[in-house]
N, C-alpha and C positions, 0 to 999 in steps of 0.2 A: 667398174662396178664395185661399190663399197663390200667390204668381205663381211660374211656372217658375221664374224667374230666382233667385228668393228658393230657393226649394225646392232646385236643385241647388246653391246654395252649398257651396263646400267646406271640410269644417271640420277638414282636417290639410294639413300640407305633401305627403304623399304625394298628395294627390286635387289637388290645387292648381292649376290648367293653365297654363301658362308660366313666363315670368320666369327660366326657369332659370340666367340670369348674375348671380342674387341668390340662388335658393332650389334652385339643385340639388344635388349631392353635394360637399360643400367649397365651396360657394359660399359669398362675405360674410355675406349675412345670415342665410344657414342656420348657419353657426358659429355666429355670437351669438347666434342662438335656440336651439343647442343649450348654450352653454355657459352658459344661464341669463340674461345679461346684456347687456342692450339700450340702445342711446343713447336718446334724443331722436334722431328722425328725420322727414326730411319725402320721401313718395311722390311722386315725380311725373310725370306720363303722362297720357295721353289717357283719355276715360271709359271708362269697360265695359272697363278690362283691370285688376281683380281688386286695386283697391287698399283699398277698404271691408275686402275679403275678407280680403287679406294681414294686415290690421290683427288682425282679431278670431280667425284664427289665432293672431297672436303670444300673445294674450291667451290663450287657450282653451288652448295648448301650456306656457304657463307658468305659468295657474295665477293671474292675475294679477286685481285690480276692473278692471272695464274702464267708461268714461265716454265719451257719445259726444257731437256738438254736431255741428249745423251752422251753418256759419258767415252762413248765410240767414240763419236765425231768431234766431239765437242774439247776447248781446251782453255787455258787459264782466259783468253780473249772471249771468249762467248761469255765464262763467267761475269768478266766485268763490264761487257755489255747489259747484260741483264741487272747486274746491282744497280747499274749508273740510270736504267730505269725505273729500277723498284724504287730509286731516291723520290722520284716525282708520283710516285705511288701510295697509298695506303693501306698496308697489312699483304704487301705482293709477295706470293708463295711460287718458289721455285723447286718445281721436280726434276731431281735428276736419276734417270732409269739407269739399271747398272754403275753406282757412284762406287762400286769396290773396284772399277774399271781407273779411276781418276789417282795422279801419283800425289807422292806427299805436297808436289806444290801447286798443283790443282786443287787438292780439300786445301791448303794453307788459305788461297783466295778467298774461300769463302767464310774463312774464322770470322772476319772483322763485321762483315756485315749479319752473320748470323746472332754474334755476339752483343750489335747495335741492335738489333731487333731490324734492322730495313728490307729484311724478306726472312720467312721461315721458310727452312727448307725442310726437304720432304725428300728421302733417296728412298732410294729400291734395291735390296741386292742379293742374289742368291747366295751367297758367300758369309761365314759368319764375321760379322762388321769389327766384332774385337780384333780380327786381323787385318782386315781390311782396310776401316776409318783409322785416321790418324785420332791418337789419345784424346788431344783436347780439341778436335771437332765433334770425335762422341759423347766426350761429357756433357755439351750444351745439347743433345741430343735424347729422346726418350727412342728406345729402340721396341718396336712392339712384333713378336713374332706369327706371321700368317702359315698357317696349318693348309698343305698339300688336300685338296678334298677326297673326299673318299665316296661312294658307289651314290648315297643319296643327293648329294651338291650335281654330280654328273647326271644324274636322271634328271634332276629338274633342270639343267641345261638343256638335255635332246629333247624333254616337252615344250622348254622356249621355242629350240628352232621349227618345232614340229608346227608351233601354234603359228609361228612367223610367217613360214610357206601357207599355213591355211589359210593364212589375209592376205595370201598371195594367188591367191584359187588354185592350188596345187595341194594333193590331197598324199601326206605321206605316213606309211602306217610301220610304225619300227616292233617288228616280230621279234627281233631278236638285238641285244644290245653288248653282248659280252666281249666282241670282237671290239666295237668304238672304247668300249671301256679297259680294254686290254691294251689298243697303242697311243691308244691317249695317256694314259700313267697317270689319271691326277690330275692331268693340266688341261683346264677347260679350251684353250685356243688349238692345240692340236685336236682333241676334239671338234671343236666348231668347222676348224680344218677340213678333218674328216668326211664331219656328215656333208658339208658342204659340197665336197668334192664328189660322194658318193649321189648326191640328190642332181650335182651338175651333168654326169655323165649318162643322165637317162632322162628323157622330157616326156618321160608319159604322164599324164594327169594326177594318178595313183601311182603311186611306188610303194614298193613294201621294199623292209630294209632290215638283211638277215645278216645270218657271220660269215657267209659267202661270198654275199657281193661288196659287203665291206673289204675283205681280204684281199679280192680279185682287184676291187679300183683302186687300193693302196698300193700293192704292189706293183701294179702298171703303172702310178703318177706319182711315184715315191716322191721326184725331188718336186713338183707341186702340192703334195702333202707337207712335206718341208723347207716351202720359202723363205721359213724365220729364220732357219737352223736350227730349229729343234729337238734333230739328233745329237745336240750338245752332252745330254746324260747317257745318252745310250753308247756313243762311243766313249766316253769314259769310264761308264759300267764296261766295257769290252774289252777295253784298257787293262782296266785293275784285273778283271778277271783272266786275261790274258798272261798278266805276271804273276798272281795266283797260283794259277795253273802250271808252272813254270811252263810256258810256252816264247823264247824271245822270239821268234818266228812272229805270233799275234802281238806282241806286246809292240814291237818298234812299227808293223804294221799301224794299226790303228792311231802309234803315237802320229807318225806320216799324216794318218788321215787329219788329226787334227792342227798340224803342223799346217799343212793344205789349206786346212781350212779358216786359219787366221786365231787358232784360239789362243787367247791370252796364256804364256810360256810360265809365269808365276803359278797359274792355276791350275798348271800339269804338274809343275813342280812342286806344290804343297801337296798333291792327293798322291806323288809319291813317297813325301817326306812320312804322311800319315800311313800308308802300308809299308814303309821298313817297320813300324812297331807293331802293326796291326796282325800282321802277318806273315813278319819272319822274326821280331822280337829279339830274344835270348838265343837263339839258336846260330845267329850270326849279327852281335851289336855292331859289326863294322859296318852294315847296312843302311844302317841309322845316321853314322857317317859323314858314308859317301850321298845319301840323301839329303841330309843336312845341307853339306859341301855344295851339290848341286843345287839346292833352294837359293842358296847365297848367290854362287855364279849366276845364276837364271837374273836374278834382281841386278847386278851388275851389269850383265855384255848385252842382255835384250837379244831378241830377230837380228838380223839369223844365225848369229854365231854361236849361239847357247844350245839350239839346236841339234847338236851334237854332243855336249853334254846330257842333255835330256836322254838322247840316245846311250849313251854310254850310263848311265845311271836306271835307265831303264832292261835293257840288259843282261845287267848286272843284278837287278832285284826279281830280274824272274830267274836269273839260273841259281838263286842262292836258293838255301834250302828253307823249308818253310816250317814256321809254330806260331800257334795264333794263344800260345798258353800264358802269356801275360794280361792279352786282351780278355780271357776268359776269367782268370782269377778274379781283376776287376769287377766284371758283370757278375761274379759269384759272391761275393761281399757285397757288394748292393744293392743283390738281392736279399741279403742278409741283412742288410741295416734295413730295406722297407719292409721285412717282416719281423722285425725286433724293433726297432726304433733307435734311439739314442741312447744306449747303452751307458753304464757309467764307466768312468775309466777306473781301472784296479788302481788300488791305492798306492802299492809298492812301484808301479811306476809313473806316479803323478809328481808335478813340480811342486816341491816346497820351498819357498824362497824367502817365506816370513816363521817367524817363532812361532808363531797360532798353527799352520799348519802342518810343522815337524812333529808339536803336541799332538794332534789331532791324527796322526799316522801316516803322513802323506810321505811316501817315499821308502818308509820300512820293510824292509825287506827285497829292497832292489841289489842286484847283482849287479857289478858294473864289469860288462863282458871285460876289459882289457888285464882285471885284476887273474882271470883265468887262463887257464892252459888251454894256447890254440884259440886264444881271445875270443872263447865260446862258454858260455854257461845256462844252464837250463833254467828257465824260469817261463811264466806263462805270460805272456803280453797282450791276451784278449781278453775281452770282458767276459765275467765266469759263465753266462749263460750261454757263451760262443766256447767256451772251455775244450781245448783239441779236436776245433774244427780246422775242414783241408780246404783254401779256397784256393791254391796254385799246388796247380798240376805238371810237372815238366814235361815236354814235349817229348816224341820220340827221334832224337837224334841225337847226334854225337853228345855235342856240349852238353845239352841239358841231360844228356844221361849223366852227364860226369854231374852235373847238382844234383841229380837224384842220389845219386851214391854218398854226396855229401849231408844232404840231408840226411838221411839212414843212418851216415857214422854217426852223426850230432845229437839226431831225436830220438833215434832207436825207430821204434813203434810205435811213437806218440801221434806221428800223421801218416801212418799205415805205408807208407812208400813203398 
């Protein structure tokens, strides 16, 4: 039997559920899909929010051969099967789902004919593609970002599937929706999933559908709630938050699990490379590292030897000690700049590199720390309306205590330390 999820697929921009800052009235992509002509582009967003979907739209709307690949199974030989088709084709669009899955001489396959124009391709990928895609397979590429839905895009999913079963003579009445909207996260197909499974396990004519019996038939059919693997984020939120927590107990758990469960080794290895700075930052940069070190190794040895690195990198980044006070400094000046704007830069440290602008005062007044004692000298480096503001904070622990004490000798009182 065809699975909900599959069955409401929508197969026009009108039925489409979201995305409307791509596909609603005058939006980007809906122009180019009306005016026939489409780049090379790459989807990218979280699962279950309608990028398979969007694709075979464009295709079905234009008229076009459409080729699809995943980038699991699939290797430099399916690519070139599908070009040596699209040759005897006109305007043949190949999708390929998970393309941040494909190594550099997988995307390389595709340069030439992407470049010819003899298939536009169309990738999908949760992953941000500047890491991902190779350089100049994204530059021929427009990348358009798909937005996770949120509570309104999900309601009008469970009224699809509700009206679905009504054409089906099964009469289902959803009392209560917080639970579907709770382990679905955003992603419509675990959702569809869900209700799915909760409408399968009761054949009475009338069903009412609460946060009880949602609960109760997920938790009994876990792993038929999750036949795609869906708990992809969830054990990696477990993950991170495992070494967070300094817990290596949870943290090599879970990494197991995912280990277990085939996930790509590079993609563990960069969501640790980003919590050595996120999370233990300044408080121990050798973190940063040994993280580094094992992103490389990861991209090197592959399954299953790296394995153990992973392990030993993981580890190591939950017993180390934790400050998330760089990450926060960050977010505390950008918050600063979108409620001030662009600021001008102070003169005394602007470049002057022409005679116009030494006249003009560009650089006056600048201190050039190494002429000073302790190659320190006080002077203001923010724009005056930001004028002895604190946007980093040092952590509480060893190290950063030792910055704060330096700070103090340096500024005095100037950023209250």
């Amino acid at each position: 039997m065809t699975p909900l999820a599959e069955t409401l697929r929508p197969t026009s921009l009108d039925n489409y559920i979201g995305q409307q800052h791509l596909v609603g009235p005058g939006a980007v992509l809906r122009t180019l899909i009306e005016s026939g002509k489409i780049p090379s582009m790459i989807f990218w967003g979280p699962p279950g929010i309608g990028k398979t979907t969007l694709a075979t739209i464009i295709s079905n709307t234009l008229h076009r051969p459409f080729h699809t690949l995943s980038a699991i199974s699939s290797g430099v030989k399916e690519v070139r099967e599908v070009i040596e088709q699209a040759k005897k084709e006109e305007g043949a669009i190949l999708f390929i789902d998970e393309i941040h899955r494909f190594n550099k001489s997988q995307q390389d396959s595709l340069l030439g004919a992407v470049e010819r124009g003899t298939i536009t391709l169309i990738g999908a990928t949760t992953e941000n593609p500047s890491f991902e895609v190779i350089s100049a397979l994204l530059s021929r590429c427009q990348v358009y970002i798909l937005k996770e839905f949120g509570r309104a895009e999900m309601e009008q999913l469970i009224a699809a599937a509700v009206k679905h079963y009504a054409e089906q003579g099964r009469t289902i009445e959803v009392k209560e929706n917080e639970a579907l909207l709770r382990i679905s996260g955003g992603d419509a197909r675990k959702l569809l999933n869900a209700f799915e499974l909760v409408v399968n396990r009761d054949n009475s004519q009338h069903l009412v559908i609460d946060n009880d019996k949602v609960t109760n038939v997920i938790q009994q059919n876990l792993a038929l709630y999750d036949r795609q693997g869906e708990m992809h984020y969830d054990i990696i939120s477990a993950f991170i938050k495992s070494m967070r927590g300094s817990d290596p107990n949870g943290a090599v758990y879970w990494l197991a699990r995912m280990i277990e469960g085939g996930e790509d080794p590079v993609f563990i290895a960069r969501r640790m490379l980003i919590f050595a700075s996120e999370d233990i930052s300044n408080a121990n940069p050798n973190a940063l590292l040994l993280a580094n070190a094992c992103f490389e190794a990861v991209t090197k040895i592959g399954y299953p030897e790296c394995r153990i690195t992973l392990s030993q990198c993981a580890i190591y980044l939950a017993n180390s000690v934790k400050s998330n006070s760089t990450y926060m400094a960050l977010a505390n000046a950008q918050q600063a700049i979108r409620r001030t704007g662009d600021l001008p830069v102070p003169l005394h440290i602007r470049n002057a590199p022409t005679k116009l602008m030494k006249e003009l005062g560009y650089s006056d007044g600048y201190k050039y720390a190494h002429d000073y004692e302790g190659n320190f000298a006080e002077q203001e480096y923010l724009p005056d309306a930001l004028r002895g503001t604190k946007f980093y904070e040092p952590g509480n622990n060893a190290r950063e205590n030792e910055t704060r004490k330096l700070l103090q000798y340096r500024w005095k009182q100037k950023y209250n330390y």
